[in-house]
C-alpha positions in Angstrom: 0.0 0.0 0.0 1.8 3.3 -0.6 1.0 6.0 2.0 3.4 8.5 0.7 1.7 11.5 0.2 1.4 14.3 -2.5 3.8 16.2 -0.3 6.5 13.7 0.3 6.9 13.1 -2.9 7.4 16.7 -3.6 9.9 17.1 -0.6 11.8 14.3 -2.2 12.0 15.4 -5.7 13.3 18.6 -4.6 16.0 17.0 -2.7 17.2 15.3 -5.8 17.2 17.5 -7.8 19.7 19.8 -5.9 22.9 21.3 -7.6 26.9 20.7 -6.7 28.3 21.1 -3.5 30.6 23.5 -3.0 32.9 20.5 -2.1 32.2 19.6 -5.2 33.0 22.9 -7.1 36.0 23.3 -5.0 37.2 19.9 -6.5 36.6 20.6 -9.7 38.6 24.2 -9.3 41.5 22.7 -8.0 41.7 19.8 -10.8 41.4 22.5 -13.1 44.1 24.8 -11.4 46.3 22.1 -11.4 46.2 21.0 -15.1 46.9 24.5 -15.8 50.0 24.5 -13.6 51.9 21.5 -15.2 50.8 22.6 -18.4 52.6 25.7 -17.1 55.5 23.9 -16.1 55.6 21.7 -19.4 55.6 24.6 -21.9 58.3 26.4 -19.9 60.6 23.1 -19.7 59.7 21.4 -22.9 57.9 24.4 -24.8 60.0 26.8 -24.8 62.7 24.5 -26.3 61.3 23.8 -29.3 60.4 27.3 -29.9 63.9 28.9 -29.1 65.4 26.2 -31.4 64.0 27.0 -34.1 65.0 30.4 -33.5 68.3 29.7 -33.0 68.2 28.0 -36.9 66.8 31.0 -38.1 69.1 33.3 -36.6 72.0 31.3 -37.8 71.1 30.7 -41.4 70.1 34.7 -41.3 73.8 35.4 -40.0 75.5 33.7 -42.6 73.5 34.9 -45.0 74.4 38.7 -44.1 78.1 37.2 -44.1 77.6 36.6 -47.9 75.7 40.0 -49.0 78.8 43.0 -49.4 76.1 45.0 -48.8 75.2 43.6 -45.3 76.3 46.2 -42.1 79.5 45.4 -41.4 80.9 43.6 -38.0 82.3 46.5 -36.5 78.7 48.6 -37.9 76.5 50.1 -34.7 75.4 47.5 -32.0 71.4 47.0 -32.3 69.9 44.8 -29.5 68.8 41.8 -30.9 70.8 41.7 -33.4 73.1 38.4 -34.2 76.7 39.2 -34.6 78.4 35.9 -34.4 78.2 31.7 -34.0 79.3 30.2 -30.6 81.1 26.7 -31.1 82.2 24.7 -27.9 83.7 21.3 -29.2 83.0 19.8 -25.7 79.2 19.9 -26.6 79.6 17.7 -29.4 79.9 18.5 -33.4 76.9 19.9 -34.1 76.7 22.5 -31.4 76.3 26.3 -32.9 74.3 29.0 -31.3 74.4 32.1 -32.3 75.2 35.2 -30.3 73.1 37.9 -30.0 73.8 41.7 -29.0 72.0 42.6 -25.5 70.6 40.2 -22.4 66.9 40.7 -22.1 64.7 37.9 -22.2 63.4 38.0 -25.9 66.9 38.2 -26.6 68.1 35.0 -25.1 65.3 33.1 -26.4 66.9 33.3 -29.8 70.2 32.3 -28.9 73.5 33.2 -26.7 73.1 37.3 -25.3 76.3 39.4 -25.1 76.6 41.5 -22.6 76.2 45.3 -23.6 79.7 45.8 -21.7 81.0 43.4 -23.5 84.1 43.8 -26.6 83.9 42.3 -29.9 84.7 39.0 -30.0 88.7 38.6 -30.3 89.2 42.2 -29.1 91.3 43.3 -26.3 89.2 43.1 -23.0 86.3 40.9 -21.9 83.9 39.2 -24.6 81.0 38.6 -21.9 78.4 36.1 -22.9 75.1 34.6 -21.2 72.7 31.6 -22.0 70.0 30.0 -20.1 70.9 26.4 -18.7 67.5 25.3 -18.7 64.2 26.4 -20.6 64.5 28.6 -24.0 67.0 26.4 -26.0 69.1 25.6 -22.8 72.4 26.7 -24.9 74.2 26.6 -21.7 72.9 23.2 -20.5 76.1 21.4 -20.4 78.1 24.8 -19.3 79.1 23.0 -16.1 81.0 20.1 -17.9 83.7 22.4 -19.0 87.3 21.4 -18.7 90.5 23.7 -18.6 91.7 23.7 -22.1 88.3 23.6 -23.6 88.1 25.2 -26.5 85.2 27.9 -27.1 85.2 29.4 -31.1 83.3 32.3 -31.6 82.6 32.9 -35.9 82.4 36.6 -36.8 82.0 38.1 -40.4 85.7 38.4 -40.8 87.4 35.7 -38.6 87.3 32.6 -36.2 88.2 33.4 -32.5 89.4 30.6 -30.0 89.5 30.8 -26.7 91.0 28.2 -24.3 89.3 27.2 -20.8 91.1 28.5 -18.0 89.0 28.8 -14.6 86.0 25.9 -15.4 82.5 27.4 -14.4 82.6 24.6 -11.0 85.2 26.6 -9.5 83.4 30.2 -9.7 79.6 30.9 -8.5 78.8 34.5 -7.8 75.4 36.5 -7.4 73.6 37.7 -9.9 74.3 41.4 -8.7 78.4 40.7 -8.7 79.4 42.3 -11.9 82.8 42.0 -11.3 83.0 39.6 -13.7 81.8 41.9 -16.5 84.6 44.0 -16.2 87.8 44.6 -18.5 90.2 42.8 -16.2 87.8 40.6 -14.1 87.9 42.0 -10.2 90.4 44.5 -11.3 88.3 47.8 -12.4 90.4 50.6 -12.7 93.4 48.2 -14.2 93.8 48.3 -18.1 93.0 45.1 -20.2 96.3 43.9 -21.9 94.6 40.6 -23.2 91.4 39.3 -24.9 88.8 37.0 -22.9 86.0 35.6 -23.2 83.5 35.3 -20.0 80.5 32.8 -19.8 78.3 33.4 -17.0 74.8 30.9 -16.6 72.1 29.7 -13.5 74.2 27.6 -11.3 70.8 25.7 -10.4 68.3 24.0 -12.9 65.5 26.3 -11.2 65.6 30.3 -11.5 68.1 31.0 -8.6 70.4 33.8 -8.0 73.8 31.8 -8.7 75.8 32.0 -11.2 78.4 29.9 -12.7 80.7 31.8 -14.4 84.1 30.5 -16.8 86.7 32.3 -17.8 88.7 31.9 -21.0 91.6 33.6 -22.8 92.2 33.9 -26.4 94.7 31.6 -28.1 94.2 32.1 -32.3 92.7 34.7 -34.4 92.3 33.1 -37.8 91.0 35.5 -40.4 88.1 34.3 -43.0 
């Protein structure tokens, strides 16, 4: 015999036909929140790579392309930020590795390849030729920085010649803040003395997470060969 009445049924119907909880909303926010986080955390790590690759190739094959037009601005022409102005080699890193090196340090900049430091000489001229690179994210040019040896070799391609430098204080030995600038200068540490030699400084993150360290190696320059 069913007793339930008109009302009941009414009482019930509204009870199922309730909406989410906010437990339930919450759940769904935070599912939601974290999706976007590692998607976050892939396109930075992964991402970015692919991206900055791809500009690196396409900074490159633009470089030596402006090597081959007479009509191209020439190596020693005004410094424009972003512009490429020569091809990093390290032999350490394998056959195939060539960045190119870009004029300034901002972030678009070092997305597209190695930045030099505004400070910085020409490559092979007397004083420091100061370079950076990301270690991780953006084409990670400087991923392997930390394997350097002494005696490595770093060649640095310009218009008109092929600069080598030789290892000689390996980026494990040296970590400094990124504030110390010391390492920027002519004569690294040594402001007010004049530079009697040509260098070449790398500086990178220490850490594979954003960090204030950097490792820094120091290299002088052993050939000049002209193209």
């Amino acid at each position: 015999m069913n007793t339930m009445t008109a009302g009941t049924r009414k009482r019930r119907s509204r009870r199922t036909r309730r909406g989410p909880s906010i437990l339930g909303v919450l759940g769904v926010l935070l599912i939601i929140g974290g999706l976007v986080a590692i998607g976050w955390v892939g396109w930075q790590y992964w991402g970015t790579n692919i991206t900055s690759r791809q500009a690196f190739d396409e900074e490159t094959r633009g470089l030596r392309d402006a090597w081959q037009d007479p009509a191209a601005e020439p190596a020693d022409g005004p410094r424009i930020p972003g512009d490429a102005i020569a091809l990093l080699r390290i032999p350490a890193f394998g056959d195939d590795y060539e960045v190119p090196i870009l004029w300034g340090i901002d972030d678009p900049t070092l997305e597209r390849g190695v930045g030099m430091y505004p400070s910085a000489v020409m490559p092979g001229e007397i004083g420091n030729f100061s370079v950076a690179g990301h270690r991780v994210t953006r084409g990670e040019p400087f991923r392997r920085l930390l394997e350097l040896q002494t005696g490595d070799e770093v060649i640095v391609e310009t218009r008109d010649a092929i600069h080598t430098y030789a290892i000689n204080t390996t980026p494990t030995e040296l970590t400094v803040q990124d504030t110390e600038s010391w390492v920027l200068d002519p004569v690294p540490g040594k402001p007010d003395q004049e530079p009697t030699e040509s260098i070449v400084t790398l500086t990178t993150c220490q850490d594979l997470f954003r960090s204030p360290d950097r490792s820094v190696a120091f290299g002088h320059l052993i050939s000049t060969q002209p193209k």
